[in-house]
LUMLUMRO-925835 format. One record per atom (N, C-alpha, C): residue number from 1; atom name; y, z, x. Coordinates in Angstrom, 1 decimal, padded with zeros to 4 digits. Last residue first. Example, Ala and Ser with C-alpha at 12.3 -4.5 7.8 and 13.67 -1.06 7.14 Angstrom:
BEGIN
R   pos   site       yy       zz       xx
R     2      N   -002.2    007.1    012.8
R     2     CA   -001.1    007.1    013.7
R     2      C    000.0    007.9    012.9
R     1      N   -005.7    007.8    013.2
R     1     CA   -004.5    007.8    012.3
R     1      C   -003.3    007.8    013.2
END
This chain:
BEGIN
R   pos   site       yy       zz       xx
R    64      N   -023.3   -005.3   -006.6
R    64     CA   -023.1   -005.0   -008.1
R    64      C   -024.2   -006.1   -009.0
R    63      N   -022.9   -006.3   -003.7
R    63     CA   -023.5   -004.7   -004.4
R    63      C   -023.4   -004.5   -005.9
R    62      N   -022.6   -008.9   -004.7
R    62     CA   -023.6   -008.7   -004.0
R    62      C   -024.0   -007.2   -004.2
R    61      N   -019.8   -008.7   -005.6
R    61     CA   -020.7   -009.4   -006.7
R    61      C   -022.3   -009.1   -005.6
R    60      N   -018.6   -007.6   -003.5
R    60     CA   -018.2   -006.9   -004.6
R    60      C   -019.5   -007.2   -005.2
R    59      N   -018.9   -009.8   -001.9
R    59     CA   -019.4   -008.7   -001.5
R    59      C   -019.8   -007.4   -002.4
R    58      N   -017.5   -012.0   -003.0
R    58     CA   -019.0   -011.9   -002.7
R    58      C   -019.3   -010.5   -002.5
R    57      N   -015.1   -010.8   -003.0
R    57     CA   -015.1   -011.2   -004.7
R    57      C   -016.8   -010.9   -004.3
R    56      N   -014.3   -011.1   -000.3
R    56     CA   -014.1   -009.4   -001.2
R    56      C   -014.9   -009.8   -002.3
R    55      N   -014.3   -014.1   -000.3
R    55     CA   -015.1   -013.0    001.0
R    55      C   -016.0   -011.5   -000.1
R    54      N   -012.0   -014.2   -001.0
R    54     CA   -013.1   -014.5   -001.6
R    54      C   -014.2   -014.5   -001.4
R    53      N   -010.1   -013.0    000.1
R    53     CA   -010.5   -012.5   -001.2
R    53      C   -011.3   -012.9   -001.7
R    52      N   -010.1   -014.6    002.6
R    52     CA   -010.5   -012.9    002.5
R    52      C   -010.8   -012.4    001.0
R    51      N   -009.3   -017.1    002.4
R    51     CA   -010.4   -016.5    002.7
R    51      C   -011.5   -015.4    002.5
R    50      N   -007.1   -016.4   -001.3
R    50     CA   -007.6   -016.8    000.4
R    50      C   -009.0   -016.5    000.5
R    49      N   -005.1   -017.3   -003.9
R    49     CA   -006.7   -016.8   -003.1
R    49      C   -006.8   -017.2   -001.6
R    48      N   -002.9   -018.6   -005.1
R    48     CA   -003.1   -016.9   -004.8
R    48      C   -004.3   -016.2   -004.1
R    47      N   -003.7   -021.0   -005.1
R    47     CA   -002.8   -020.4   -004.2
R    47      C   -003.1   -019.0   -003.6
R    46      N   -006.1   -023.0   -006.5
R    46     CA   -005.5   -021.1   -006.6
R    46      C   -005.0   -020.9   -005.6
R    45      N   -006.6   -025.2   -005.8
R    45     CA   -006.3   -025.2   -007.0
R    45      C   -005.9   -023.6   -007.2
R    44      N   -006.9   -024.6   -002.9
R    44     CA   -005.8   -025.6   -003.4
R    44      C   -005.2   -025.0   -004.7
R    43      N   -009.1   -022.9   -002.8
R    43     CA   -007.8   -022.5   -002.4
R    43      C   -006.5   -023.1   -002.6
R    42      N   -011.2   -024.9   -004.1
R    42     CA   -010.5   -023.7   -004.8
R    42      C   -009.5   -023.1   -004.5
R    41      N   -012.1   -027.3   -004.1
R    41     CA   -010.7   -027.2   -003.8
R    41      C   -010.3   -025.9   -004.1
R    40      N   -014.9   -027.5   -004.1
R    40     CA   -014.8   -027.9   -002.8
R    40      C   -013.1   -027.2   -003.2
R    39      N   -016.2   -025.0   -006.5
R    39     CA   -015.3   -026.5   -006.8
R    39      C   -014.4   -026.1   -004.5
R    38      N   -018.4   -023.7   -006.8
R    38     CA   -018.8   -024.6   -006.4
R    38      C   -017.6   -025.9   -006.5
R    37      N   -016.8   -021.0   -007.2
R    37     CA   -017.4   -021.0   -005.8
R    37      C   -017.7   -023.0   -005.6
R    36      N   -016.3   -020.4   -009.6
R    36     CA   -015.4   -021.2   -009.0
R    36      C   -016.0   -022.0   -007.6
R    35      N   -017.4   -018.2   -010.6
R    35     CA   -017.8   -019.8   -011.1
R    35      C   -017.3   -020.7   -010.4
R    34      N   -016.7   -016.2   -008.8
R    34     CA   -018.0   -017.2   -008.3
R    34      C   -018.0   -018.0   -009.0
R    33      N   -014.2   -016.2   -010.0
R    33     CA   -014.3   -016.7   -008.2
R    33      C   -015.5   -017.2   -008.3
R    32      N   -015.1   -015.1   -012.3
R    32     CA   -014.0   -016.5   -012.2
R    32      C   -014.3   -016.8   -010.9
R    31      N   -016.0   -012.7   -011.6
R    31     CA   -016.5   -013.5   -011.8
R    31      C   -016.1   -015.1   -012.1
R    30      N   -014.1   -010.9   -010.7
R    30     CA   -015.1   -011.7   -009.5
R    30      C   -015.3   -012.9   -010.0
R    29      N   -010.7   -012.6   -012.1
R    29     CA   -011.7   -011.5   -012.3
R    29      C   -012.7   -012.2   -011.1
R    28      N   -007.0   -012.4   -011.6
R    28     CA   -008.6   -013.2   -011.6
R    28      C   -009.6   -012.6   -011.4
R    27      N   -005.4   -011.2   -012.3
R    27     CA   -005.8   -011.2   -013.3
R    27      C   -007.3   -012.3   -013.1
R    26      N   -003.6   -009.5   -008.9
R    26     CA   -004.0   -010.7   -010.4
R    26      C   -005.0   -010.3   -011.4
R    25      N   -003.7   -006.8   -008.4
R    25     CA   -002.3   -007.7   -008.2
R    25      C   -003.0   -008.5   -008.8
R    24      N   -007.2   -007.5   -007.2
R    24     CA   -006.1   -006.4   -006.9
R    24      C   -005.0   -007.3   -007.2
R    23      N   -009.5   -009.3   -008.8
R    23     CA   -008.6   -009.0   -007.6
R    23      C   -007.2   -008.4   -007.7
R    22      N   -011.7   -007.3   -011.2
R    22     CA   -010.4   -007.7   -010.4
R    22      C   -009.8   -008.2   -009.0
R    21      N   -014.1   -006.5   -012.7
R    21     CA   -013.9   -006.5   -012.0
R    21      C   -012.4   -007.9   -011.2
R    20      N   -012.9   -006.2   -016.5
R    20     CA   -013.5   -006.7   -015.6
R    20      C   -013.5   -006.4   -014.4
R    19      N   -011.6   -005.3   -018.9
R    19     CA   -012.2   -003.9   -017.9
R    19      C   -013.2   -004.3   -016.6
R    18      N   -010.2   -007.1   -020.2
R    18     CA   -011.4   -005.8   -020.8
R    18      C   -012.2   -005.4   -019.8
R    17      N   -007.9   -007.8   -018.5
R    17     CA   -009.3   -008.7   -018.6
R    17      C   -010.6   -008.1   -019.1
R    16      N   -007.2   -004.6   -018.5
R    16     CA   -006.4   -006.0   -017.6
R    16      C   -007.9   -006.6   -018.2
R    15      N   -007.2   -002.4   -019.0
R    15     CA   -006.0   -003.1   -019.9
R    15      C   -006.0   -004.5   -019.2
R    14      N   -009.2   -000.6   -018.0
R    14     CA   -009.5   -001.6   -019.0
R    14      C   -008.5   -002.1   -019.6
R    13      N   -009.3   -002.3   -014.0
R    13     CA   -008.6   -001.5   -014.8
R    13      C   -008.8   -001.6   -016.2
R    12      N   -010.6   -002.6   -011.2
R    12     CA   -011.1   -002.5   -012.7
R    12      C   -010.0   -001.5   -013.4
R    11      N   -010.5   -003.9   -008.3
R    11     CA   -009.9   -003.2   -008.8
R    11      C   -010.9   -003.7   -010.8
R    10      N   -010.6   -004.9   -004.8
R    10     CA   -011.2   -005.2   -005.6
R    10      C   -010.9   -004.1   -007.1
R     9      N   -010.1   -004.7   -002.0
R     9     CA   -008.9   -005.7   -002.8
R     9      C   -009.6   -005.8   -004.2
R     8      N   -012.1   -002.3   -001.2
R     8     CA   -010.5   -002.2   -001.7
R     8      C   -008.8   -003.1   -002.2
R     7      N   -014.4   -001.5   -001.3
R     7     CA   -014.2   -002.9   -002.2
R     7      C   -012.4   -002.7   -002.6
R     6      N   -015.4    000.7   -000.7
R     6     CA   -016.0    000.2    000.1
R     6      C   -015.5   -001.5   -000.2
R     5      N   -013.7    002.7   -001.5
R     5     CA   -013.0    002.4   -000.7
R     5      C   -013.7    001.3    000.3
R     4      N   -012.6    000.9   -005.1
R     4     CA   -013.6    001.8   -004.3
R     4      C   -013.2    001.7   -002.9
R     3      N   -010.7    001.6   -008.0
R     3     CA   -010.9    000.9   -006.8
R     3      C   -011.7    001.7   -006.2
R     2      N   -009.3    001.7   -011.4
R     2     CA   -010.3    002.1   -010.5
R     2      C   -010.4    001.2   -009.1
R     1      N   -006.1    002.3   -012.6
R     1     CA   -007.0    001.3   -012.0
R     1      C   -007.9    002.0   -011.0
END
């Protein structure tokens, strides 16, 4: 798994999601976060997500 040290919850591996960008430990890729961005419940509807990772998902999708 590739990671950078400027995007370190952020991960690309090509066995996981054909080689998407990653949150570290899941299978939810950036770009699922930003489609996501416009549902008011996202942290409800995805447990597994916080503040911070979705913070990491913009930052990632901002330098890239």
């Amino acid at each position: 798994m590739y990671t950078s040290p400027d995007h370190p919850l952020i991960g690309i591996d090509p066995e996981i999601r054909f080689g998407r960008a990653c949150i570290i430990g899941t299978r939810i890729s950036v770009d699922d976060v930003l489609g996501w961005l416009g549902n008011a419940d996202i942290i409800e509807d995805f447990p597994e997500l916080d503040e911070d990772l979705i913070r990491a998902c913009l930052r990632y999708a901002a330098d890239h």
